[in-house]
Legacy VTK file of the C-alpha trace (Angstrom):
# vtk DataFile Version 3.0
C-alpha trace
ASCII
DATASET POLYDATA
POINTS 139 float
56.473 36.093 3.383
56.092 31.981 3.172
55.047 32.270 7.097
51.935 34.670 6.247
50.700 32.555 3.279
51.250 29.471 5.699
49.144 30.884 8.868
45.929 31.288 7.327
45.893 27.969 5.536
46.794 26.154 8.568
44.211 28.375 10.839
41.548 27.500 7.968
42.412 23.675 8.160
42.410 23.864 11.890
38.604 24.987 12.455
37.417 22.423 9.792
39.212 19.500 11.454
37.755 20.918 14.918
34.420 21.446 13.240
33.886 17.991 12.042
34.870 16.366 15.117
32.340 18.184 17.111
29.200 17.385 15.322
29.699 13.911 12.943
25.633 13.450 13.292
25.625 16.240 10.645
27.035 13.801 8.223
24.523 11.209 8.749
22.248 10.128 5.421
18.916 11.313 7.144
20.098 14.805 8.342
18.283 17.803 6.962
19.318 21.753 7.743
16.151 22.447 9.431
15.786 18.890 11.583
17.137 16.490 13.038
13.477 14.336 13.251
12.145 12.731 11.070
8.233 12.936 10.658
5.895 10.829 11.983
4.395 8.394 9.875
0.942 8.640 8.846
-1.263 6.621 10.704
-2.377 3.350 8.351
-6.233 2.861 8.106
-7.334 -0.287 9.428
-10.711 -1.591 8.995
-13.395 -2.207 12.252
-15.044 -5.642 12.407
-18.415 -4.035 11.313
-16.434 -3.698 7.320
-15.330 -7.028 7.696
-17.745 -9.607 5.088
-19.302 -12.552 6.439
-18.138 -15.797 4.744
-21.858 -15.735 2.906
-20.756 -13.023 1.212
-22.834 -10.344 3.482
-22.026 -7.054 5.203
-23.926 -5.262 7.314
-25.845 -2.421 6.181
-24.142 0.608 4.531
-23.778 2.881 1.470
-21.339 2.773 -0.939
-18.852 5.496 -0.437
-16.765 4.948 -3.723
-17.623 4.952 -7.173
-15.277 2.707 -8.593
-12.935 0.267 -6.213
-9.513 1.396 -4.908
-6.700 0.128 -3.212
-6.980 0.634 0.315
-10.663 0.404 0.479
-12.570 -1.729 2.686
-13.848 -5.400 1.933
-17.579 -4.116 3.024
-16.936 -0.941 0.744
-16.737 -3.156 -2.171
-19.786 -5.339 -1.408
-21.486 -2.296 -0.622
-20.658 -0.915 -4.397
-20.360 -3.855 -6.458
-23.325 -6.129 -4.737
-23.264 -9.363 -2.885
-21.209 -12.522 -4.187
-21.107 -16.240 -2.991
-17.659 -16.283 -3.499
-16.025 -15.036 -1.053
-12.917 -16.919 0.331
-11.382 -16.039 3.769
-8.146 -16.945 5.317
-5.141 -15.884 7.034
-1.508 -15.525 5.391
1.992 -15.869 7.067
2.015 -13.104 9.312
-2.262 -14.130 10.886
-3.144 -11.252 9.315
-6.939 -11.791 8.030
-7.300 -12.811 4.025
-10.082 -12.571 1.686
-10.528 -12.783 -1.932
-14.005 -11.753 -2.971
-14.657 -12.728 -6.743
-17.254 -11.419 -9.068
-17.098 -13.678 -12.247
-19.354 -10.938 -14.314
-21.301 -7.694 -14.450
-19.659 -4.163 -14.678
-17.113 -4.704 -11.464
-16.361 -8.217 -12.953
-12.983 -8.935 -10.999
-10.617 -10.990 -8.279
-10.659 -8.487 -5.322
-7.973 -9.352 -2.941
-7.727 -7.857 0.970
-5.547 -8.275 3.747
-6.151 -6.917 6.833
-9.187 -6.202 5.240
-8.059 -3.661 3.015
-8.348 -4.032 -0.944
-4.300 -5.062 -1.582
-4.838 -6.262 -4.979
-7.050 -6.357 -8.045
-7.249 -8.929 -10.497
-9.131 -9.455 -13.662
-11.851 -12.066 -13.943
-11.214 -15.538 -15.861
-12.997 -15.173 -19.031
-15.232 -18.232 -19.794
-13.979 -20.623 -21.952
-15.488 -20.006 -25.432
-16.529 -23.197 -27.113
-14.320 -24.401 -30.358
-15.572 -23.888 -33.537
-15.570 -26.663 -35.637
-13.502 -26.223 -39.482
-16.400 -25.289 -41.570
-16.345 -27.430 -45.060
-16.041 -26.053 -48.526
LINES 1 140
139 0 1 2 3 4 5 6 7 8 9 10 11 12 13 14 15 16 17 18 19 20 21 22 23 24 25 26 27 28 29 30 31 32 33 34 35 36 37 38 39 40 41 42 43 44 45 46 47 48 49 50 51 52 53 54 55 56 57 58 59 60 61 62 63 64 65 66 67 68 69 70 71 72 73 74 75 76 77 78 79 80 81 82 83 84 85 86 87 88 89 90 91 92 93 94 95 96 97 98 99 100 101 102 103 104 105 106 107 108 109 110 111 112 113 114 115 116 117 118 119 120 121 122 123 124 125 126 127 128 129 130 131 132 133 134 135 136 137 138
């Protein structure tokens, strides 16, 4: 009576041991039940020369295609839908990829537009002008 209790277990324990040897890629983090591959990435936008802005602050001509700025968007976009500027400063970080930081110290898209690549990475608010002091009034 023991030996038929015992058989089974021991069959059972026998095609889970020879199960998991067979396949261990099953146990990997990145394994799903309907595929092993993983998708392919999305392809990244990158932006032509032609929405690239000229140290004067100028872009060739275009129409806005936003209505308000957005990460991602070109640096031509946002001259294109906020106006020119004369300050525009362009650089290159770490990696040589292409900087620019296009400011527009007032008006409604007041703001520090940052691109890399030259793709809006970062938007900052503009430095409010320094209000003059008040002088103690005297009672």
């Amino acid at each position: 009576m023991l030996r038929a209790r015992v058989t089974p277990i021991v069959c059972v324990l026998g095609l889970l041991t020879a199960g998991c040897s067979a396949d261990v890629a099953m146990f990997r983090a990145d394994w799903n039940w309907w595929s092993n591959s993983k998708p392919a990435p999305a392809p990244m936008r990158t932006a032509a020369p032609q929405d690239l802005v000229a140290p004067d602050g100028s872009c060739p001509p275009g129409a806005a295609t936003a209505r308000e700025p957005a990460l991602g968007m070109t640096e031509c976009e946002l001259v294109h839908l906020a106006g020119p500027t004369s300050q525009v400063v362009i650089g290159a970080n770490e990696r040589g990829e292409r900087t620019a930081v296009i400011t527009y110290p007032q008006g409604e898209r007041a703001g520090i537009y940052r691109f890399t690549a030259g793709l809006l990475t970062a938007i900052d608010r503009a430095p409010e002008p320094e209000r003059p002091q008040r002088r103690p009034q005297r009672r």
